[in-house]
Structure formats: C-alpha cells, structure tokens
C-alpha positions in Angstrom: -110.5 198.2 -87.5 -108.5 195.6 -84.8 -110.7 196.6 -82.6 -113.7 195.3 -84.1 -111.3 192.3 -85.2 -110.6 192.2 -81.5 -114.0 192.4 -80.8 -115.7 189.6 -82.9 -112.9 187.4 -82.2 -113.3 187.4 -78.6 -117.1 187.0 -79.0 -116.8 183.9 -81.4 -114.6 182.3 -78.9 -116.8 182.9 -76.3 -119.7 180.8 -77.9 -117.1 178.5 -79.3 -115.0 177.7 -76.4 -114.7 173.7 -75.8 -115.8 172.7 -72.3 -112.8 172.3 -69.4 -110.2 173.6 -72.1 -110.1 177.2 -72.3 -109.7 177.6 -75.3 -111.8 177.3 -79.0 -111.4 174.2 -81.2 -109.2 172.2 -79.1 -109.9 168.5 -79.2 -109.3 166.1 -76.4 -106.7 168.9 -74.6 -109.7 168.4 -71.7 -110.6 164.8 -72.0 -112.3 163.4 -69.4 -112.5 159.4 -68.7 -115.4 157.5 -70.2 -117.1 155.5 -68.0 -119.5 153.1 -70.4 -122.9 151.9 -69.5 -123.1 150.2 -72.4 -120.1 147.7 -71.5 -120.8 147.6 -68.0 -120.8 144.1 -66.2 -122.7 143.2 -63.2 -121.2 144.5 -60.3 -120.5 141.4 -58.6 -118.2 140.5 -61.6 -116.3 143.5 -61.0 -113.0 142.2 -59.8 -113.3 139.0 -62.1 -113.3 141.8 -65.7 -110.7 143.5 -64.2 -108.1 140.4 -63.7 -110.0 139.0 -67.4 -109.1 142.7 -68.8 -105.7 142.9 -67.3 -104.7 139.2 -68.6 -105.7 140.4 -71.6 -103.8 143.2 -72.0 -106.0 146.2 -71.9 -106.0 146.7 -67.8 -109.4 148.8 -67.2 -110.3 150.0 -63.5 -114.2 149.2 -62.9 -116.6 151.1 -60.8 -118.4 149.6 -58.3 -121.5 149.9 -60.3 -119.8 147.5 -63.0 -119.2 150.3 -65.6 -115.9 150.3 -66.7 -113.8 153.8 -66.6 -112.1 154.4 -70.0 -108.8 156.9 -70.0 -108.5 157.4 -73.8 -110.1 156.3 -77.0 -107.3 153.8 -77.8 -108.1 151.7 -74.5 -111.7 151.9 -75.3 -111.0 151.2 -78.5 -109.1 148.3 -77.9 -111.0 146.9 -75.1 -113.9 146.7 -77.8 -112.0 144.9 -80.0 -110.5 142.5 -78.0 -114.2 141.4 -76.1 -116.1 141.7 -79.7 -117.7 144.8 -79.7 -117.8 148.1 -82.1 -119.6 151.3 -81.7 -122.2 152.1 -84.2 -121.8 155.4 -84.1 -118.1 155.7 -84.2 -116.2 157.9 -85.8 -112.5 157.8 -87.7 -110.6 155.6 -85.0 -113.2 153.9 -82.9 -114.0 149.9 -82.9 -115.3 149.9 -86.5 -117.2 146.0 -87.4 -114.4 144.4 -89.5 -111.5 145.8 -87.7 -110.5 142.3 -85.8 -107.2 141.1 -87.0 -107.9 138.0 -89.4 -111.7 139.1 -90.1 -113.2 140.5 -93.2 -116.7 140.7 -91.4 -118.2 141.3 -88.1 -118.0 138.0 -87.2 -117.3 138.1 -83.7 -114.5 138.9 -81.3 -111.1 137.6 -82.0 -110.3 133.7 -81.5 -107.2 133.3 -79.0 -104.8 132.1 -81.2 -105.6 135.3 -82.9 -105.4 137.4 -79.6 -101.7 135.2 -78.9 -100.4 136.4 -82.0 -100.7 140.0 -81.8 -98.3 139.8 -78.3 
C-alpha cells in the first residue's frame, strides 16, 4: 500500500512541481526579479528614474532598455504607489486603486506633503 502511496505521490509532484524550486506548492522560494514593460521609461531617462526613484525612497536599478528590474513584490508594490499606478490584475498585496495614504479613490498618485509624511 506505501508503495502505491509512494508512487502517486512522486507522480503528483512531478506535474506539480513549481518552476526553479524543487519542490511542489512553494511560493516565491524561486522568485525571480520582475523586470516591467509596463513601467518602463525611455531609455534615455534611465539614470534620471533611478536618482527620482532613489530620492524617493524605493531605489530601483533600470535596464538599459528603460524597464525597471523589480526584486520583490513590496518594491514593486511600492514603486506603484508612490508614481500613481496599480495593477488591474493584482492580487491580495499588490498596488490596489484606493490604497494611497489620504485617498478614498483612485485619484492619482500621492501629493508630496503626503509622500513627506510617511518618512
């Protein structure tokens, strides 16, 4: 009887495995940076969003292309919500419309007073 157990489990994980981790069902153990053509800048403005970024406290490295090269989903995250934006399609803990500190609506990215007073 194990070894069918054996057997089945092995095969399951084998269709369920998670890409890069080596194992079934684990979640961001293999993460791999997000680099977003969606918030890309042009690439001449590359070095200028990097200093704007960094100022701003959410440093993101650029690629030469413009697209910018996210290490988690908190720094995207809060790179979205500090320049305005918010993903449609997100899901529990991505930039949600609404989420700016002080806004009931999507109204726009945060004022700078607003930006001041969360440092």
């Amino acid at each position: 009887m194990n070894d069918i157990r054996d057997a089945l489990d092995q095969f399951y994980r084998s269709l369920h495995q998670r890409r890069g981790t080596g194992r079934a069902g684990a979640s961001f153990r293999g993460f791999k940076p997000i680099k977003s053509d969606a918030l890309a800048v042009h690439p001449a403005q590359v070095k200028e969003a990097e200093a704007d970024a960094k100022k701003k406290g959410v440093p993101v490295e650029f690629m030469k292309d413009g697209r910018p090269v996210f290490t988690s989903r908190s720094q995207r995250k809060r790179y979205m919500q500090i320049y305005g934006f918010f993903d449609r399609a997100g899901g529990y803990g991505d930039a949600q419309p609404g989420q700016f500190k002080g806004s009931d609506t999507a109204s726009g990215p945060p004022s700078e007073r607003e930006l001041r007073s969360e440092y």
